[in-house]
C-alpha positions in Angstrom: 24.6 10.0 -41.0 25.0 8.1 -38.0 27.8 5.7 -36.6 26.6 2.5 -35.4 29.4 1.8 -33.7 28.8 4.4 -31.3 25.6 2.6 -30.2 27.1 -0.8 -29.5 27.0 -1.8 -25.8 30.4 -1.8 -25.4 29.9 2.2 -25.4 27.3 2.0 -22.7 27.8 3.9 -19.7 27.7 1.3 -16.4 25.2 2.5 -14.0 26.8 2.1 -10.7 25.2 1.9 -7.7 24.5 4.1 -5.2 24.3 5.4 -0.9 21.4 7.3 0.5 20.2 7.5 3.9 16.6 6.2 3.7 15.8 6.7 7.1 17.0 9.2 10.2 16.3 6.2 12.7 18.5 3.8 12.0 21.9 5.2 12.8 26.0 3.8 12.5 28.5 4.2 15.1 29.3 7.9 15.2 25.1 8.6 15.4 25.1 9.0 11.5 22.1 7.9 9.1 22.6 4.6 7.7 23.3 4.3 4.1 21.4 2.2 2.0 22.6 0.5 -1.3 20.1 1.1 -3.8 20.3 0.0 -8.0 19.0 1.6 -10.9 16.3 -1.0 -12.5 16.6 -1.9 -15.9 13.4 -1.7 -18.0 12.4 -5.5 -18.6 12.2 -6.0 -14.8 10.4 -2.6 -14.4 8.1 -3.6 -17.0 7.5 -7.2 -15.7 7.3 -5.2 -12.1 4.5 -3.0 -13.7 2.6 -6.3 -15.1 2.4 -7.7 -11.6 0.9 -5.3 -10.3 -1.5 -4.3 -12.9 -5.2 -5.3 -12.6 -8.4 -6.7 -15.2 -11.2 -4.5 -13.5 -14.8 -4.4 -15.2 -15.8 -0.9 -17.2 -19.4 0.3 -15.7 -22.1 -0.2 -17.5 -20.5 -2.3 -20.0 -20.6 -5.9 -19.0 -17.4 -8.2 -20.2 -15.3 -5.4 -20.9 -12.5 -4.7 -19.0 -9.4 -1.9 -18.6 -6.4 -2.2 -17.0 -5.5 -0.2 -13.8 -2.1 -0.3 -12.0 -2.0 -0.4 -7.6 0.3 2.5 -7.8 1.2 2.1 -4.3 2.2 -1.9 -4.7 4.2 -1.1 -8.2 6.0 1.7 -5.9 6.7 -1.0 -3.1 7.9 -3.7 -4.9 9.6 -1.3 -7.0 11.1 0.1 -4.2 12.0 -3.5 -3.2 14.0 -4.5 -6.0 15.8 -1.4 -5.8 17.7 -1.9 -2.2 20.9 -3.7 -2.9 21.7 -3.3 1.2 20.0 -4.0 3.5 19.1 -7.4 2.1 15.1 -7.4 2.6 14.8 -11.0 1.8 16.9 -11.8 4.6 15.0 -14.0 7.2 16.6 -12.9 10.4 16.0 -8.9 9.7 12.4 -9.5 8.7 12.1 -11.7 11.7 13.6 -8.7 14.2 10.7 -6.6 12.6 7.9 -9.2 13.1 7.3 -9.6 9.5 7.3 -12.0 6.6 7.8 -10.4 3.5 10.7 -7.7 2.2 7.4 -5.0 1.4 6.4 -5.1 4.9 9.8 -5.2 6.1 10.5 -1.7 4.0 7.7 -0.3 5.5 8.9 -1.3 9.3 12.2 0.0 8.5 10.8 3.4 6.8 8.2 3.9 9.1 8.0 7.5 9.0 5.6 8.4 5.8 7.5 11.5 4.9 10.6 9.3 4.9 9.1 7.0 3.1 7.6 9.3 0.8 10.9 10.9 0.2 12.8 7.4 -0.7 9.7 6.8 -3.5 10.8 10.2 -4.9 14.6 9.2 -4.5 14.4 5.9 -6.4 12.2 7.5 -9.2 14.7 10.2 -10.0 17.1 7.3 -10.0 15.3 5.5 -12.7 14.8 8.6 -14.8 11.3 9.4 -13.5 12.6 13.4 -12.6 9.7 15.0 -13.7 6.2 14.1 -12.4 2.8 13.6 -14.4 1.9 17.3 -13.1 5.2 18.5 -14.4 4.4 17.2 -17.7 0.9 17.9 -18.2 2.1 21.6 -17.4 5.1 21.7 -20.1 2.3 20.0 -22.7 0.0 23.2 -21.9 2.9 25.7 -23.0 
């Protein structure tokens, strides 16, 4: 039989926040990586992040139907996006020192390098508890 009272919030562990050097390029003082700010993000937002970027498209050969598909690559951005605590992307006069207008493109002047880039979409997954990929899982269903 279960306690409840060990599932009350007030038992919940705070998910603090936490450093990692997103790119090699932009460097401090002594020649080191910057450190970036980045949050864990909670499920409602993810979820309302997921919606936005999720698409009606028609089903072929079957006229007024329609399935949903998700723009991985936006849902990654934006994802991405609400993630970064520091540097503030939303900040006018960074975005304007890039030559951009929105805190996606200003991510992807910042990270320009795709392996970078690449590797901070892996980081902030594993963050939000996506450590083991679709592949991953297929493979452990097989066995």
């Amino acid at each position: 039989m279960s306690n409840v009272s060990l599932f009350l919030k007030k038992n919940k562990a705070e998910k603090s926040n936490v450093f990692y050097p997103a790119t090699k390029t932009l460097l401090d003082g002594d020649g080191k990586p910057l450190k970036w700010e980045i949050r864990r993000i909670p499920t409602k937002e993810d979820e309302k992040i997921r919606e936005s970027c999720t698409r009606e498209i028609p089903v072929t050969g079957k006229p007024g139907m329609f399935r949903s598909k998700i723009n991985t690559g936006e849902y990654m951005t934006n994802i991405m996006v609400a993630a970064v605590v520091s540097p503030d992307l939303y900040n006018a006069e960074l975005q304007d020192s890039y030559g951009v207008k929105t805190p996606e493109d200003l991510l992807k002047e910042m990270i320009d390098d795709p392996g970078e880039y690449s590797d901070f979409v892996v980081f902030v997954q594993k963050l939000n508890g996506y450590d083991i990929t679709i592949d991953e899982k297929a493979n452990e269903a097989k066995n």
